[in-house]
N, C-alpha and C positions, 0 to 999 in steps of 0.2 A: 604413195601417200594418197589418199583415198579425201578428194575433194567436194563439198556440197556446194555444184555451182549455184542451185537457186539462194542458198544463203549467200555465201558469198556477194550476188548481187541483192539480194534484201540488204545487207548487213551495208552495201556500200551507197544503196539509195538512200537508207536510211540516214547515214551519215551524212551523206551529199547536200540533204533537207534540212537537218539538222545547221548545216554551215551555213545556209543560206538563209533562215532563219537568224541565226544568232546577227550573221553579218547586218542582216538589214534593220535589227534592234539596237545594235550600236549606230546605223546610220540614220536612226528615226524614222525607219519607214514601218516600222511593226511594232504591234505592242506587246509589251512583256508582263506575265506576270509577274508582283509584286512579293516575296517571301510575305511570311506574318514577322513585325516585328519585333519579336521575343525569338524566334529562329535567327533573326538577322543581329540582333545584339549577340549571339551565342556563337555565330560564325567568326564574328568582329575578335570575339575576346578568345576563341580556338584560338586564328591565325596570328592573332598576338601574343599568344602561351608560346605557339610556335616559332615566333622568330624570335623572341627574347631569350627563350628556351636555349635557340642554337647560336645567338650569339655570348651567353653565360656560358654554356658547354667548349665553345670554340677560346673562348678568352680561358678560363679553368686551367682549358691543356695548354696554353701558351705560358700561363704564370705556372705550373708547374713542369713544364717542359718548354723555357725560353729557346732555345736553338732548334729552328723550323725544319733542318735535318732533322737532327735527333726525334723531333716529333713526330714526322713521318714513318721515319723506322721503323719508330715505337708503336704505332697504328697498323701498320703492315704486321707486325710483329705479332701482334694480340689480335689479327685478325685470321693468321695464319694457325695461332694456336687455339683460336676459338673455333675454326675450322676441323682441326684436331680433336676437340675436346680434351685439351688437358691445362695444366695451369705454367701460366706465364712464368719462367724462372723471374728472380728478382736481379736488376741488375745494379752493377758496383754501383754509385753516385761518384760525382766529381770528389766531394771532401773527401771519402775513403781512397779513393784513388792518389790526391792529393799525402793522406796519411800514408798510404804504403810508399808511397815513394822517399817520402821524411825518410823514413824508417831505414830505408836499404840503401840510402845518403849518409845517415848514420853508422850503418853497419859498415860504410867503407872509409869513411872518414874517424872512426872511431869511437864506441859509446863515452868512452872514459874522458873525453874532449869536452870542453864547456860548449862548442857549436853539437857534437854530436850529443851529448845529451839532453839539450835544446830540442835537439831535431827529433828525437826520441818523445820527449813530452806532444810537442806541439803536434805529432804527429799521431801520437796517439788518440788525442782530442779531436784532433781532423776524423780521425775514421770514428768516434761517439757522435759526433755530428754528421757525419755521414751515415751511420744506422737510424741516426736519428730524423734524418731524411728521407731516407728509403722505407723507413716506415708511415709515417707520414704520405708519401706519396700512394702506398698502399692503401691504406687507409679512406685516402680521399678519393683515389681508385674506382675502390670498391663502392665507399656508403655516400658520393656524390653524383661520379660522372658518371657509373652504369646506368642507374637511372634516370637522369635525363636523359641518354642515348637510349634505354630501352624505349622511354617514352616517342625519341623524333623515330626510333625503326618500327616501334610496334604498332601501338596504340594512334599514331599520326598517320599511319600510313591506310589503318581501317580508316581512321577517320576523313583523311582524303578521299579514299577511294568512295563513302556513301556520299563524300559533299559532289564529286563528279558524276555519280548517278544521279541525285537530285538534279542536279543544273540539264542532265539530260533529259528525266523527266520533265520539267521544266519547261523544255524545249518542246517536247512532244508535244504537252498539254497547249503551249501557245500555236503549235503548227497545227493543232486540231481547232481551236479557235477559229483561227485563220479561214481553214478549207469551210468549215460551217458557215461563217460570216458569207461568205465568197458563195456557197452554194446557194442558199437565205436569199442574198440579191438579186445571183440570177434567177431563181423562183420568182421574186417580185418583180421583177423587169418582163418575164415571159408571161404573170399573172395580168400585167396594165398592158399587155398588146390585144391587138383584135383577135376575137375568138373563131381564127379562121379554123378548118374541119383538119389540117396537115398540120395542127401546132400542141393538140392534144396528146401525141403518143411522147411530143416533144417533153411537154409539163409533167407528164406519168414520170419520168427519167428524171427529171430535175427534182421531183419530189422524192423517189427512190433517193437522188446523192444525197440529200436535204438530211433526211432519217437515217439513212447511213454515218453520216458525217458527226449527226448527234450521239448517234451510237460509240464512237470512237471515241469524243469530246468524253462521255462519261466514263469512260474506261479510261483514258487519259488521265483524267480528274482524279479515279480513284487508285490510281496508281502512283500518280504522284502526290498525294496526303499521307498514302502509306511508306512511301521513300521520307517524307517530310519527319514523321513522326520516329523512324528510326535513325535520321539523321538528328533529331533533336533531342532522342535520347542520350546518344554517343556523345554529343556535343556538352550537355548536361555534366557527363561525366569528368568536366575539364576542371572542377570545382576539388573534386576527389584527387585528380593529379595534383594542384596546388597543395593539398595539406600535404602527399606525399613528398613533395617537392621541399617543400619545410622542414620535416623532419629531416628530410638530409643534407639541409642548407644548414641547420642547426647541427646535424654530425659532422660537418665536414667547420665551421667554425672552432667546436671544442677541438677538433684535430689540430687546425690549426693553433690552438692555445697552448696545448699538450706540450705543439714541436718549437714553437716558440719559447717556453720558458724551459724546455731543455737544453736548447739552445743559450738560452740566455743563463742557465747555470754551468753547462761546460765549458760557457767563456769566465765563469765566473772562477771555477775551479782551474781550469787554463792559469790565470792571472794570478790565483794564489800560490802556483805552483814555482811559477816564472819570478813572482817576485820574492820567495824562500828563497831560488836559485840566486839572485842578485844581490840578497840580507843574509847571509848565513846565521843559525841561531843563535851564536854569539852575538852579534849585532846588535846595539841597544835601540836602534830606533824600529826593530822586529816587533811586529807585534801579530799573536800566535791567534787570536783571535778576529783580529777586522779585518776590512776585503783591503786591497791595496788601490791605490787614487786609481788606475785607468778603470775602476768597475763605476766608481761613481760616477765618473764623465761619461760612461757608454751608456749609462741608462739614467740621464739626469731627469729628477723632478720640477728641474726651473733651471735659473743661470746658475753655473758653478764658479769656484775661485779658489784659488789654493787654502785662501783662508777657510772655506766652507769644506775642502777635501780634511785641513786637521781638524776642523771639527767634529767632520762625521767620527774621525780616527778616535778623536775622543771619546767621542758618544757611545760608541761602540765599545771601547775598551771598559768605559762607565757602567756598561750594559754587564758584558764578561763580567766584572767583579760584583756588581748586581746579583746576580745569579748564584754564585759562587758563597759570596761573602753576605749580602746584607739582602732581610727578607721583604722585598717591597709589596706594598698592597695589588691584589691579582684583580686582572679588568679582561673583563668580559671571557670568562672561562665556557668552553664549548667544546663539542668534540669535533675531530675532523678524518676525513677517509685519507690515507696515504696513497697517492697519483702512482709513483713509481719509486724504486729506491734511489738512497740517499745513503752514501759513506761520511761520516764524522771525521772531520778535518782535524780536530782537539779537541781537546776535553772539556769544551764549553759547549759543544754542539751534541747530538742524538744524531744517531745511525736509524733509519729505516726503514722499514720493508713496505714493497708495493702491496696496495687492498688492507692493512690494519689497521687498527680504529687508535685514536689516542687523543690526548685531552690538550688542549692548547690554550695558551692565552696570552698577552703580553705584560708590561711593568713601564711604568714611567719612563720617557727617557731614550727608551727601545728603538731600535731600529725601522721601519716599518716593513721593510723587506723580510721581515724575520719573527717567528713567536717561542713561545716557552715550549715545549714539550714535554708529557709527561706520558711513561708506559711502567707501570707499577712504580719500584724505587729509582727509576731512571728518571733522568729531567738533563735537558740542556734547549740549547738553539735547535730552532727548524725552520727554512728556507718555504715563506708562507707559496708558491707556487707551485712547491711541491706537494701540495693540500689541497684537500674537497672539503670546505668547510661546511657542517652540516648540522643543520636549525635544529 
């Protein structure tokens, strides 16, 4: 290996100065230059993009990967296959895991069994919620955490690196200060002695470091204005991160909205399953149209009570027949984007499809979970969460 002694020791005196400098600016024995400050406000509000940055990014993967195992793995994991270049398989989630095991619980205890086709149901919901996770997770993956993380590896890390050259320059320009000041005095000290005939060649040499020293000092100067003004650019640019930052603070919110009310309708479809299983359709207090009481107490509007669960039961059934039988006045008719699909429970509700456009509205009375639907001669119920309602 082919070594350049004289750098190596420039390279190590330099540094040497450099520490002894800095040291004796913390101990107040040297003065420092001052940034400008509009660079010093711009550094303040870097290092705090910075640490807020990586304590959002750091929280993020803990609420979507609670067990600090599994989160490490998963870091190892995407770091091994980002190393690769190829893409991360997707892995099971707990709920799907949860569901296949329903499943093959069932399979051995019996489908035709009132536990095993329980287990079959609930199981099945378990793994829709469990896609419904793992995409999700995907999702917020991709259009929230990559980007902060590109941000703390890419973009932080130039901008560290000019903020550590400036502070070097920095350094340089006040150790040239220093040596000038230092030269400057003894010039005047050797100028107020007696002008003996052996102190002349002495004054030539002190004036030589004098101009010298100035020389450095301007070179110093201009080199660290030019470190200053490209660090101030880079820093500038923390303004342009924040709106990127937004936009994916706001993709990863609609993410979460998405997986939330999918969630909250395949418990809802869950419940209506479970409770057919428990009313067989003969059953007179069955009703083919409203949700069953555990949906209004998981996601109540205020306090509930058994007397507000038959009411809703009414309301709802008042709706059904509504719809069916008697033409009530239409309030606030608009159209709305379909989120994802939707299967039709009965023949009170509309079936679906994800991205098509259809006209919605509600009627007196109505549920508010829920609107009219209309796609040509079709019309029933539609689960308003599953809608992009659109001005």
């Amino acid at each position: 290996m082919d070594f350049n002694v004289k750098k190596l020791a420039s390279d190590a005196g330099v540094f040497f100065t450099r520490a002894v400098q800095f040291t004796e600016e913390k101990l107040g024995q040297a003065e420092k230059t001052e940034l400008d400050p509009h660079l010093e406000n711009l550094i303040m509000r870097a290092d705090g993009t910075k640490n807020w940055t990586e304590k959002i990014l750091r929280q993020t993967e803990v609420l979507l990967q609670p067990n600090p195992i599994d989160h490490t793995g998963a870091r190892i994991e995407e770091f091994i296959y980002d190393k690769l270049d190829k893409k991360i398989p997707s892995r099971t989630t707990n709920a799907e895991l949860l569901g296949q095991y329903m499943l093959d619980a069932a399979t051995e205890f019996g489908p035709e069994t009132p536990y095993g086709s329980t287990l079959i149901t609930v199981g099945e919901y378990q793994k829709r919620l469990g896609g419904a996770e793992r995409e999700f997770l995907q999702t917020s993956a991709g259009s929230f955490l990559s980007p902060l993380r590109n941000f703390l590896e890419g973009d932080w890390r130039t901008i560290s690196k000019e903020k550590r050259l400036l502070e070097n320059r920095r350094l340089d320009l006040d150790i040239c200060k220093a040596r000038l000041k230092k030269a400057k005095q003894a010039e005047a000290k050797a100028a107020a002695a007696p002008d003996f005939q052996e102190t002349r060649p002495r004054n030539y040499v002190l004036s030589a470091s004098a101009s010298a020293a100035e020389h450095e000092l301007r070179v110093a100067q201009t080199e660290f204005d030019r470190q200053a003004e490209v660090t101030r650019l880079l820093l500038e640019g923390i303004s342009s991160t924040h709106l990127n930052h937004l936009r994916c603070l706001q993709d990863f919110a609609e993410a979460q909205a998405v997986y939330y009310a999918q969630c909250h309708h395949y418990m809802q479809d869950l419940q209506r399953e479970l409770h057919r299983c428990a009313n067989p359709a003969g059953a007179p207090h069955t009703s083919a149209s409203g949700c069953p009481a555990p949906i209004s107490s998981a996601f109540p509007s205020g306090a509930s009570s058994p007397g507000a669960t038959v009411s809703s039961s009414s309301n709802q059934r008042a709706s059904s027949l509504a719809i069916e039988q008697i033409q009530l006045p239409v309030t606030g008719a608009r159209k709305a984007k379909v989120l994802y699909d939707y299967d039709a429970h009965d023949a009170s509700e509309l079936s679906l499809l994800a991205d098509e456009l259809i006209t919605v509205y509600t009627v007196p009375g109505m549920d508010p979970d829920w609107l009219i639907g209309e796609r040509g001669n079709e019309k029933g119920k539609v689960p308003v969460t599953y809608l992009e309602l659109l001005s």
